[in-house]
N, C-alpha and C positions, 0 to 999 in steps of 0.2 A: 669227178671221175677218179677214181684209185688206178695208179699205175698198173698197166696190164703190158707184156708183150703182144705181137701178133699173134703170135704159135699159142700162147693164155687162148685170147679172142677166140681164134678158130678153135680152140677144144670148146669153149663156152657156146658157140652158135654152130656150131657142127661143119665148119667152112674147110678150108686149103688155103694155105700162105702161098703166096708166089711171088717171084723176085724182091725176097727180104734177104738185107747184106747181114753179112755177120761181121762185127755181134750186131744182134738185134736192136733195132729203136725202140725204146717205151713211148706207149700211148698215154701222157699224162691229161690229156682234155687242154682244151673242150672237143665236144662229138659235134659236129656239123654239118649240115648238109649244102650249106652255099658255101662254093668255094673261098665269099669275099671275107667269109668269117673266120678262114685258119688264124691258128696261129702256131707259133712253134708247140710239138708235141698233139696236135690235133688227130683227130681221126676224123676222116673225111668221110662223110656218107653217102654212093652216087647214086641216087634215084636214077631210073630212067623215065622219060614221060615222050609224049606226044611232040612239043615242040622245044622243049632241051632236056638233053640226057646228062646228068651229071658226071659220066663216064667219060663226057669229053672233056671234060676240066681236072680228070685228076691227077697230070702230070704238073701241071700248073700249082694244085694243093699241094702237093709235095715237095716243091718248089720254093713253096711259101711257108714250109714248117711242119708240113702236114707228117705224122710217125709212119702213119699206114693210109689207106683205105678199103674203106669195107665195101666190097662192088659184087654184080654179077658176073662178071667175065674177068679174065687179066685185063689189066690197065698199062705195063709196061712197069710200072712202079709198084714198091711194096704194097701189098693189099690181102687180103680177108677176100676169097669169094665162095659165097653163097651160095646156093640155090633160089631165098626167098631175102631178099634184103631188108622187107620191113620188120618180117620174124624174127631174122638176125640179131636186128635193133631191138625188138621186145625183148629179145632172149637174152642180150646182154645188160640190157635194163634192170632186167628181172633178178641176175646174178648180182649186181652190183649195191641195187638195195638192200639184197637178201643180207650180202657181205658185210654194209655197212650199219643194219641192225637200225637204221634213223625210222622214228617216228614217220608214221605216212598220214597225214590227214588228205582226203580225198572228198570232194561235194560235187552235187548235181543240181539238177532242176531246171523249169522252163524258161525264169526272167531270174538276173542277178546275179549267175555262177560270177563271173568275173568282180566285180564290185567284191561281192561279199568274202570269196579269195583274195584280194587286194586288203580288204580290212582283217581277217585270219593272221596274212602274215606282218601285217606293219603290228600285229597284237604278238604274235608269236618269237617275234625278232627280239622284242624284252626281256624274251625266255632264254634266248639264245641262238645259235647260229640257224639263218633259215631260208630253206631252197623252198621257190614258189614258180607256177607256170608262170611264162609272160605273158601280157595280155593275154588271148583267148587260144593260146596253142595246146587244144584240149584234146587232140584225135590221136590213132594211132601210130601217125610217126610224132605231132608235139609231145604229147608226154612221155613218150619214152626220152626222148631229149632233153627234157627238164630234170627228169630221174636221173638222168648222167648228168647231170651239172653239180649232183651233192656231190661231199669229199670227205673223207676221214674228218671228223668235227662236225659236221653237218647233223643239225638234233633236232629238224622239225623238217619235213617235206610236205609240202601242202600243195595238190593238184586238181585240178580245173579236171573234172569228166564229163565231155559233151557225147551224146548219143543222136543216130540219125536211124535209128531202128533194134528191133530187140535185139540183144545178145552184143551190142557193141560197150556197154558199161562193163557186163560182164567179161571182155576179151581186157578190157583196161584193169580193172582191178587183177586179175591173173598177171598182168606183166609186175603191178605195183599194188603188192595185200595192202591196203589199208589195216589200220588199228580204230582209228576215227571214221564216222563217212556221216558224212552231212547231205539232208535233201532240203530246198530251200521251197519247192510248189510244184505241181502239175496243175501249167497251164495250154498255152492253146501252140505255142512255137513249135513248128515243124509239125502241124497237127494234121496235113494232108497228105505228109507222107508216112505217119503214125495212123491214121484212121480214127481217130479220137482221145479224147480223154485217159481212157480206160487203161487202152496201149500204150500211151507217154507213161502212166503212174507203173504201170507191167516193167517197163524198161527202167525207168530211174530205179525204181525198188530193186536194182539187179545188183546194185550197190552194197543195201544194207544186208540181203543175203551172203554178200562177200565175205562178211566180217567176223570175226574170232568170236566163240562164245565168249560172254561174261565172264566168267572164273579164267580167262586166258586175257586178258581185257580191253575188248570188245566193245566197243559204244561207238550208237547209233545217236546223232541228233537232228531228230524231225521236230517239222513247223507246227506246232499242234493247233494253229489257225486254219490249214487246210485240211478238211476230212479226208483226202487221198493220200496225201503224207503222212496223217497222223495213223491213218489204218496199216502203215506198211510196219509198224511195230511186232505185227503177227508173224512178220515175213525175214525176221530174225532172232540169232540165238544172243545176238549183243546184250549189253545194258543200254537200255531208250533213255535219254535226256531230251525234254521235248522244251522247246521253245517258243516264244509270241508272247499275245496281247490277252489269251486264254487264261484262266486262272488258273488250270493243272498244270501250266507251264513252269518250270525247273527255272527256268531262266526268262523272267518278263519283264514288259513295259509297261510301266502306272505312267498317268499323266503328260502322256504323247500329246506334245503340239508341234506347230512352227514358227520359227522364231519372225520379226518381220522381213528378213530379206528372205525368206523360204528353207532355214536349216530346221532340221529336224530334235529337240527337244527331249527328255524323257527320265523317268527316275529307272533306274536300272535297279532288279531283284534278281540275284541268285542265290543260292544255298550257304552262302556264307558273309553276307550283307547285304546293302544295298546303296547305291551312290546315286548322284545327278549325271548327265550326260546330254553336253549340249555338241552336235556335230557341225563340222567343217563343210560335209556334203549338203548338198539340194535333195530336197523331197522327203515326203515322209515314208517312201517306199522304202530308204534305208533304217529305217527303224527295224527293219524284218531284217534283213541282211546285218545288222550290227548285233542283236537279238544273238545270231548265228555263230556270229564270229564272236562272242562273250560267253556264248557256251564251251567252244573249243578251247578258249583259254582258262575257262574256270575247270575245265577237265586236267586242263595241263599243269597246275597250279595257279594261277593269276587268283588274287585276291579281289572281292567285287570294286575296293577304288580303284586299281592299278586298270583293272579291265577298263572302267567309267574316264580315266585319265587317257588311256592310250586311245580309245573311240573318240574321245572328243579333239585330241592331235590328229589324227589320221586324218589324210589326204585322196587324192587320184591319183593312181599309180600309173592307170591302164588309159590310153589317149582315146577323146571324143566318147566320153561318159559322163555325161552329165559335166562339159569342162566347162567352167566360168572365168568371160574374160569381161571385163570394164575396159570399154573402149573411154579417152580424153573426152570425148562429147557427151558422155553419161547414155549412150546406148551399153544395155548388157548383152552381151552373146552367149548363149548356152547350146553347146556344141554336142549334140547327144546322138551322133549320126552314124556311130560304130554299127548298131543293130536295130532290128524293131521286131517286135512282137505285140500282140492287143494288151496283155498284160504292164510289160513296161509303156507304152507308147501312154496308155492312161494314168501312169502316175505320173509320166514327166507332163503329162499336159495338167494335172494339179499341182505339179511343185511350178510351173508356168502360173499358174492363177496365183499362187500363193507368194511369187515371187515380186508378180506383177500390180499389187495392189498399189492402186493410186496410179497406177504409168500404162501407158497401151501395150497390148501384149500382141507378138505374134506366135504363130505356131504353121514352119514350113514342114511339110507333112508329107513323104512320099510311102512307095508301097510296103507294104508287109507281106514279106514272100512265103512261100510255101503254108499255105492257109488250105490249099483245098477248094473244097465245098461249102468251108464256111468263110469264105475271102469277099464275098459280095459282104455280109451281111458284119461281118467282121471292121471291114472300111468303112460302111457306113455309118455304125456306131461309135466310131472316133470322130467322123465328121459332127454327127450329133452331140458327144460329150465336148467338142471345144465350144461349140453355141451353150451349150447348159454352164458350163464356167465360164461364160462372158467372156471369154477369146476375142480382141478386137480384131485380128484379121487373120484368118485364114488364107492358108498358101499349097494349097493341093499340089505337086509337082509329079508330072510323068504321064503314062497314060491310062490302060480303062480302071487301074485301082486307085488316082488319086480324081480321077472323075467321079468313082463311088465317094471317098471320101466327101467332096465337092454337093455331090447328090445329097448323103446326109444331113449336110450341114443345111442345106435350102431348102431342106424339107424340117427339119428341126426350126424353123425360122427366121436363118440370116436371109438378112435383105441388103440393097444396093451390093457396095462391095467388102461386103464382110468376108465374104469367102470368095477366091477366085482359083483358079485350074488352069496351068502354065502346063508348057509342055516338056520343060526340061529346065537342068539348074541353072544353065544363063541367064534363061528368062526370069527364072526366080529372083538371081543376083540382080537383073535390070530393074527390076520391078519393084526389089527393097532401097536399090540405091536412089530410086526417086522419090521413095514414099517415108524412108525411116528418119525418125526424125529423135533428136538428144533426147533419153528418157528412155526408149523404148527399150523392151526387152522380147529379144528374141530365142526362139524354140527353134533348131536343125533336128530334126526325127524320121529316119526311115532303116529300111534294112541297108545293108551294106551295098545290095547290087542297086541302088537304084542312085549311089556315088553323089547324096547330098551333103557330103563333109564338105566339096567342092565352095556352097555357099557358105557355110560358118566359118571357113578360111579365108573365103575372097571377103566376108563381114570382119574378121579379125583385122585379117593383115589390110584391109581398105582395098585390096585390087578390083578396079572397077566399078568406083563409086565414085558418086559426085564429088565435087570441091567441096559442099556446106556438108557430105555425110562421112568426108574423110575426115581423119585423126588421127594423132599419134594414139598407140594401142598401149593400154599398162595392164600387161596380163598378171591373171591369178591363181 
């Protein structure tokens, strides 16, 4: 955040100061909206909502450090008030990047946004100083929040763009122009409140229409693996850098495998070499996601080893993505229970097979939400694709979507209890503390609302497991 006064602020988002002492406090950051996160010189931001209004904590943030606060009404304390508070926040986002002149790299897509922003900036950090969302704080109040966390120095902004229908990439990109914008796939997430395909690719492409012509410079980098992505090249004035496993790709992968504990493998070509790249992460789904993030450093400068070195260092930034832990008794946990989608849910259940050779595998599997009309047919092909990868046991949790899942799998042809249908994560956690045995490796995968992080935590930390399944935990 660049120091701003109140009286700044309110010219910047069209507000009224009220009860500010003189002389005036500078707003030095951070911008926040929980009051537990002031600090001195903060700007407190009070949502109002249904069952807490951040208006009743803002004498409290000011209390605690807070310059101002930016509210809808007086507060009794310094404050900014608006008309529209989230506007507010875009509007001074908007100024602040404008001011600070930093590089904006901005991506989208159906499965990976986070991951592959996580790999961008632990690549872009080499470069030098570099603001990134947190984990998936991708909507119109997280990113503007993340856009205020740069500062005078700040020489790469790289932001997560989630969409939950058209025209929401495009209100994102106006608060924060992109120079870069990355699309990573149009697949099937959120595909029933999208209506299809067609309108997921409509929306993400909202992106690369955002961006600077070419001769201002502009660049676009799509998946040339996916025909939806790769066709949105039309749908801008940018320079296209297209990426994959394709041969016109700018930036590709020869020689993709996995390694034998499940990392992903590959010789890295871009335009000005080519190196080896053996990764930290599980699955070979990050091969596309790293692909991505070696485009945006080789636009930025990165040389092709330094790119190939910093992929193969890089880590998990963002918690329960694909986290691998080794429990003492040689059970693995792979904690992958942040989100789900058909798209990711089927690569982590190959980087599961690929992980799990030689040792029994599970794969605890709850719903994929917002599917629609294709949520029957959806779940049931995950049930089917863990039997086609020899999944030893399937763990369907929840109800009528991991019963389809369940369905699947017995019509695909597990028999006895290869596959079973619990009705909630205790019973999951009961079920594995009896049955896991040293060796095994386990899959936690669902969306967020169906709250199966619950079991990869109580598998981690041992809470409520037998005496022969508990262990001391040596995370990784």
């Amino acid at each position: 955040m660049i120091p701003l006064t109140p009286t700044e602020i309110a010219g910047i988002v069209s507000g009224r100061v009220h009860d500010i002492p003189d002389p005036e406090p500078t707003v030095t950051g951070p911008v926040v909206k929980d009051s537990r996160e002031v600090r001195p010189g903060a700007l407190f931001v009070a949502f109002g909502g249904a069952r807490v209004d951040g208006h009743d904590f803002a004498a409290r943030a000011v209390a605690d450090g807070a310059a101002a606060v930016l509210a809808a009404r007086p507060v009794g304390v310094p404050a900014i008030v608006v008309d529209d508070v989230e506007a507010a926040l875009g509007a001074l986002a908007r100024h602040v990047v404008r001011r600070l002149g930093t590089a904006v790299v901005a991506l989208t897509g159906s499965a990976g946004k986070t991951s592959t922003k996580d790999l961008i900036a632990q690549l872009l950090r080499r470069l030098g100083p570099t603001v990134f969302t947190p984990g998936s704080l991708n909507n119109e109040i997280g990113l503007p929040l993340t856009a205020l966390s740069a500062e005078e120095g700040t020489r790469h902004l790289v932001l997560e763009m989630g969409a939950r229908g058209i025209g929401h990439i495009r209100y994102l990109t106006g608060l924060t122009p992109p120079r870069i914008g990355v699309v990573l796939n149009v697949g099937s997430a959120h595909i029933g409140e999208f209506g299809g395909r067609e309108q997921i690719a409509l929306a993400k492409g909202e992106l690369v229409e955002s961006l600077p012509p070419a001769d201002e410079g502009g660049v676009a980098v799509l998946n040339a693996d996916d025909p939806l992505v790769r066709a949105m090249r039309a749908r801008t004035e940018a320079r296209v850098l297209l990426f994959g496993e394709a041969e016109e790709a700018d930036i590709r992968a020869e020689n993709v495998r996995l390694t034998p504990k499940g990392q992903p493998a590959f010789t890295l070509h871009t335009p000005t070499g080519c190196s080896d790249v053996t990764m930290r992460l599980y699955g070979e789904h990050h091969v596309s996601n790293a692909l991505a993030a070696a485009a945006v450093a080789h636009e930025l400068g990165m040389p092709a080893d330094g790119i190939a070195t910093a992929l193969s260092e890089a880590g998990t930034l963002s918690r329960w993505r694909m986290e691998v832990t080794e429990r003492s008794d040689g059970v693995t946990v792979v904690n992958d229970a942040y989100n789900a989608n058909p798209e990711s849910v089927r690569a982590a259940l190959r980087a599961l097979a690929a992980m799990g050779k030689g040792r029994r595998t599970w794969a605890v599997l709850g719903e994929m939400a917002e599917l629609g009309e294709e949520s029957l047919a959806e779940h049931d092909a995950v049930g089917r694709m863990a039997v086609r990868l020899n999944v030893s046991k399937l763990v369907a949790v929840g109800g009528r979507e991991a019963r389809w899942i369940d369905m699947g799998a017995k019509n695909e042809g597990s028999w006895g209890e290869e596959s079973v249908h619990v009705s909630d994560a205790q019973a999951a956690i009961d079920l594995l503390r009896d049955d896991l045995r040293p060796g095994d490796v386990v899959l936690v995968k669902a969306s967020r609302s169906a709250g199966l992080e619950k079991v990869a935590l109580a598998l981690v930390e041992g809470r409520g497991l037998s005496a022969e399944g508990r262990g001391e935990v040596a995370g990784r």
